[in-house]
Each structure stands twice: as structure tokens, then as C-alpha cells.
C-alpha positions in Angstrom: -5.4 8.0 -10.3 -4.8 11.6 -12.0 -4.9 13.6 -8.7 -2.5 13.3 -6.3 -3.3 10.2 -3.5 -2.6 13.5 -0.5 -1.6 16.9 -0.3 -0.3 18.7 3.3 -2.5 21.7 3.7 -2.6 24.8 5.7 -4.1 25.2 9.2 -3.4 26.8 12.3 -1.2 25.3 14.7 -1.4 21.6 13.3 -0.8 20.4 10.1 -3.7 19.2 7.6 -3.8 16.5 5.1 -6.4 16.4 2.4 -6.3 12.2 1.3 -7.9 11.3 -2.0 -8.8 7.3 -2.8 -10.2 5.4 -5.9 -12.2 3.4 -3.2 -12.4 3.5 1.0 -9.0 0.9 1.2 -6.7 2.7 -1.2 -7.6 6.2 0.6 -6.3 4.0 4.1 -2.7 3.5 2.4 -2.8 6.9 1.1 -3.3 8.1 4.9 -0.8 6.2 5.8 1.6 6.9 3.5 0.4 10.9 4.1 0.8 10.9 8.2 4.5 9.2 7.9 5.2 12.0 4.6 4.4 14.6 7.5 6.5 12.7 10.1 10.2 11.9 7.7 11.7 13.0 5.2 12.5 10.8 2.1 11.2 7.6 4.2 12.6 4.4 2.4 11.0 1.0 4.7 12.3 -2.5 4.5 9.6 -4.9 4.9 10.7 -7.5 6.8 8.4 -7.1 9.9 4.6 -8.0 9.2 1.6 -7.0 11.5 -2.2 -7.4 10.8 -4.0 -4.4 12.7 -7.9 -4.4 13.0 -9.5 -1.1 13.4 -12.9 -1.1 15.4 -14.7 2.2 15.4 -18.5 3.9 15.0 -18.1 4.5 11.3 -15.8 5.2 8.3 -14.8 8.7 9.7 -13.4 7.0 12.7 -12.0 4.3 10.9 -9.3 6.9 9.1 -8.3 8.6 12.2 -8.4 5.1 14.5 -6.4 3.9 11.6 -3.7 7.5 11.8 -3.7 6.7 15.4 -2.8 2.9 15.6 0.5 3.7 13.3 1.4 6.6 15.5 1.2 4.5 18.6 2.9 1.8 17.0 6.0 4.3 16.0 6.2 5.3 19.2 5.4 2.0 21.5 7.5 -0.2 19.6 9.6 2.3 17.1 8.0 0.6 13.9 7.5 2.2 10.6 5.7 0.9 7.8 5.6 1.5 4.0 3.8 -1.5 2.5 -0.3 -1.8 3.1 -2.6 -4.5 2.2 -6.5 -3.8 2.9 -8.0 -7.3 3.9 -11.3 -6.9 4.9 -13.2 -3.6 5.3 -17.1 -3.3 6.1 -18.4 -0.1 7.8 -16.7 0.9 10.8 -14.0 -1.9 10.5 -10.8 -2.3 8.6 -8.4 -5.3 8.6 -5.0 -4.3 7.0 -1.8 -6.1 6.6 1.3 -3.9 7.3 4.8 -4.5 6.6 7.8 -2.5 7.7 10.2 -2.3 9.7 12.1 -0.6 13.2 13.3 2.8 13.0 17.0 3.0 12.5 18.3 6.4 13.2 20.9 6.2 10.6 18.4 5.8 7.5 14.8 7.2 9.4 15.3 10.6 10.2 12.3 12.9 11.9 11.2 15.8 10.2 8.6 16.2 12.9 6.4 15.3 15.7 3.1 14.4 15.7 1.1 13.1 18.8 -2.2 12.3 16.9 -4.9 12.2 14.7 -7.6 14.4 15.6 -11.7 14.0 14.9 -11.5 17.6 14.6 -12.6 18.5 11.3 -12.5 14.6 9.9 -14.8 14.0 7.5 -14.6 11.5 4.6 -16.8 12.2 1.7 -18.2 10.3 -1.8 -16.8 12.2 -4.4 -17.0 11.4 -8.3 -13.2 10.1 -8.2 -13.7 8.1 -5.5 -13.2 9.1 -1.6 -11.8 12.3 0.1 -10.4 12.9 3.8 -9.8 15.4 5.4 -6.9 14.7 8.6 -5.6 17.2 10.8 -2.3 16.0 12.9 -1.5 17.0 16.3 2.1 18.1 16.2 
């Protein structure tokens, strides 16, 4: 891919993401890697802990933020960070993806911010020539 896989963009209050993907499963790791960008600096994730999440929701646009949403709750439920994504299975409105990681150690996984959630406000995946395009704004 020529363009960058996500680029933090302005907006008031909260901070933006604009994701880019080949296809609808690499534009899921590119989220991912995007929200925990916004959340750490210079994040560097073992992965010795493996979890397979299943996203559920009405449609693709859902599945990106349900997706956003399901890391931050694992970071903050069980302290767990991920860096390597493997999209099993994804049909419309559903996403099986095999995460591997680790749990936050304060020495090496430093916070560079906050962010409570992603928001449907302004999400919006669209079919472009390259591929897909979200757009993501974070809660902070």
C-alpha cells in the first residue's frame, strides 16, 4: 500500500483517525494499530497472550467502531494490549479476529493519552478505488 494505513486528524475536542485498507480486514488492523498509536507512544507488544474476539453489529460501520471499542475495554478490564492481528472470518456485520499481545507493563507501555471510546459520530467506511476508508473519532 502507497498511502499511509492511518493518519490522526484534527477535530474539536476528540481526536480523529482517517484509516485506509487494501480490503475491509487489513483496514481492521490498521484501526487497531491507529486507536493504540493515539493511546502510547513508541508501543512495542510481546505476543505471548492470544484471544479470538467476534464482533457482532448491524453493518460494517459498526463493525470498525464495535471493533475500536472491544480493544479499549479489553485495555482497560484486563490491562491487555495487542500488536499482532489475524482477520479469520469476516461477512457483513461480523468480524472474527485473532489477537495476540500482551499485559501492560508500566515500565515498557507508557500512556500518551486517554481515550474512553470509539464514537458512531461521524463513522463512516467507504469503497474507494485503493480499497476501504474510515473515518474514527476517539473519545478522549
Amino acid at each position: 500500500m502507497a498511502t499511509k494505513p492511518f493518519e490522526i486528524i484534527a477535530h474539536t475536542a476528540d481526536v480523529a483517525v482517517l484509516v485506509r485498507g487494501r480490503d475491509l480486514a487489513e483496514l481492521l488492523v490498521h484501526a487497531a494499530q491507529a486507536l493504540y498509536a493515539v493511546m502510547f507512544a513508541n508501543l512495542v507488544v510481546a505476543a505471548v497472550i492470544e484471544r479470538v474476539l467476534t464482533i457482532d453489529s448491524i453493518d460494517n460501520d459498526a463493525v470498525v467502531v464495535d471493533w475500536l471499542n472491544e480493544l479499549i475495554y479489553l485495555l482497560d478490564a484486563e490491562q491487555t494490549v495487542f500488536g499482532v492481528f489475524e482477520v479469520l472470518d469476516l461477512t457483513a456485520g461480523h468480524a472474527v479476529i485473532r489477537c495476540r499481545g500482551e499485559h501492560l507493563d508500566a515500565s515498557r507501555h507508557r500512556r500518551s493519552r486517554e481515550v474512553k471510546a470509539a464514537t458512531y459520530h461521524m463513522a463512516r467506511l467507504r469503497r474507494v478505488p485503493s480499497g476501504y476508508v474510515s473515518r474514527v473519532v476517539f473519545d478522549i
